[in-house]
C-alpha positions as CSV (number, residue, x, y, z in Angstrom):
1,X,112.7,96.0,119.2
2,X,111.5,98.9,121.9
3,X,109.0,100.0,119.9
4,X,107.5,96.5,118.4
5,X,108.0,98.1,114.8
6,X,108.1,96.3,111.5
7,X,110.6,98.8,110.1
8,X,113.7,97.6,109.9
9,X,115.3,101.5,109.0
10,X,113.6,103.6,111.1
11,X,116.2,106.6,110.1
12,X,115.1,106.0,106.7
13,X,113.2,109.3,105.7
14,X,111.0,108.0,102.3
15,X,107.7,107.7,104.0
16,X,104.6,109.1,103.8
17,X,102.3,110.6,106.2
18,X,98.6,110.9,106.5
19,X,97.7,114.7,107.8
20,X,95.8,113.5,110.4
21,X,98.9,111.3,111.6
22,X,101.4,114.6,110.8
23,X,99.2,116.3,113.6
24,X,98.9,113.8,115.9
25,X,102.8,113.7,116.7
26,X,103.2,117.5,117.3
27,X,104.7,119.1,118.2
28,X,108.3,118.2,117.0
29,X,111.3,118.2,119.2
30,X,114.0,117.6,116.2
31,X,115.0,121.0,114.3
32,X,117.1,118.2,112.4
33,X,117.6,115.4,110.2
34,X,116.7,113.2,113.3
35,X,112.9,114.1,112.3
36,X,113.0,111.1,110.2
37,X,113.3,109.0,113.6
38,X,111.0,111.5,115.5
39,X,107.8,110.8,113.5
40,X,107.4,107.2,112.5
41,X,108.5,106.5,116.9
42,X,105.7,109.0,118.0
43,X,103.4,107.5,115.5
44,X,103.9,104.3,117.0
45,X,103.6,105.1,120.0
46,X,100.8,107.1,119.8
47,X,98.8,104.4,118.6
48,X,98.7,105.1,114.2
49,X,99.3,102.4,112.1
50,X,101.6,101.7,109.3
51,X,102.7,99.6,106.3
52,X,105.9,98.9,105.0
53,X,106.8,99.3,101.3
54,X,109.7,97.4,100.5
55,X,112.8,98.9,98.8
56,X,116.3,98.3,97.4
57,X,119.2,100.3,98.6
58,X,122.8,100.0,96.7
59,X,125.8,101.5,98.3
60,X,126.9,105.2,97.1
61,X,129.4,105.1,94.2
62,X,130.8,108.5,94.7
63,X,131.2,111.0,96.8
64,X,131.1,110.5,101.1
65,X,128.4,110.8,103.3
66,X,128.0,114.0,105.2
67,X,126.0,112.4,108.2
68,X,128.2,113.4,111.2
69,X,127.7,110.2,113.5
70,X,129.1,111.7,116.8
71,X,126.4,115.0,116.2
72,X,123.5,112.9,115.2
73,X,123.6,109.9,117.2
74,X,123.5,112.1,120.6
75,X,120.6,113.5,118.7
76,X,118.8,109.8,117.6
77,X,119.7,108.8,120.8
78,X,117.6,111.7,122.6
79,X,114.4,111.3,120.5
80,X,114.6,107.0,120.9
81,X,114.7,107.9,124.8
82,X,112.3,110.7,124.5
83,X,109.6,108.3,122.6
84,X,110.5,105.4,124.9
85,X,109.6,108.0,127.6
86,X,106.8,109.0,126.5
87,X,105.5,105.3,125.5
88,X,106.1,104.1,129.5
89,X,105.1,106.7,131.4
90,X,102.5,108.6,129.5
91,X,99.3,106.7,130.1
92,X,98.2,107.0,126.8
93,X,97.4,110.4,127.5
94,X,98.9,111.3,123.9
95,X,97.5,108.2,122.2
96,X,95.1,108.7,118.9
97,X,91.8,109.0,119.6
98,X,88.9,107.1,117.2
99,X,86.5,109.9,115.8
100,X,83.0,108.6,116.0
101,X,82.5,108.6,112.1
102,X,85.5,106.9,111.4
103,X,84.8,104.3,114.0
104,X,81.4,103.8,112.0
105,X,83.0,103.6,108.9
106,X,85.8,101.7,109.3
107,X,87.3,99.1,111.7
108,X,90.3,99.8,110.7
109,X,92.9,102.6,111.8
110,X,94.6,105.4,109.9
111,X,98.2,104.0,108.3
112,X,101.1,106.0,109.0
């Protein structure tokens, strides 16, 4: 809801990046697993589009999850407020610019 964002797992990390995108959010705050979060927010916010692929999850049938939820939400938490941040009081100073060739060739932006 912050961000205006059609996905609705933004943790989940099976996503692909264009390079251009990739180098438009450096540089990366998270040495973590809370990069999944980190990139599709600062690509948002920094103005690159997206699509969303659907997919079907099923619960795990063995074993436990390792995801330690006191450690990595104080993490998520950090790089939500950091991007929030960064999408109020930033001016769009970090926002994608449109080259001048793709401009010409294409109306339409680069998909994250």
């Amino acid at each position: 809801m912050l961000f205006r964002s059609k996905f609705n797992d933004i943790t989940n990390a099976f996503k692909i990046y264009r390079r251009e995108v990739i180098e438009g959010v450096q540089p990366f705050l998270s040495p973590h697993f809370n990069l999944t979060v980190e990139l599709p927010l600062k690509a948002i916010v920094r103005g690159y589009t997206f699509e969303v692929i659907p997919i079907s999850w099923s619960n795990r049938k063995h074993g436990v999850s390792k995801l330690k939820i006191k450690e990595m939400g104080s993490r998520y938490l950090f790089i939500v407020l950091y991007c929030l941040i960064e999408k109020t009081l930033s001016r769009g100073d970090y926002r994608r610019k449109e080259s001048s060739s793709l401009a010409k060739s294409s109306t339409s932006p680069a998909k994250a």
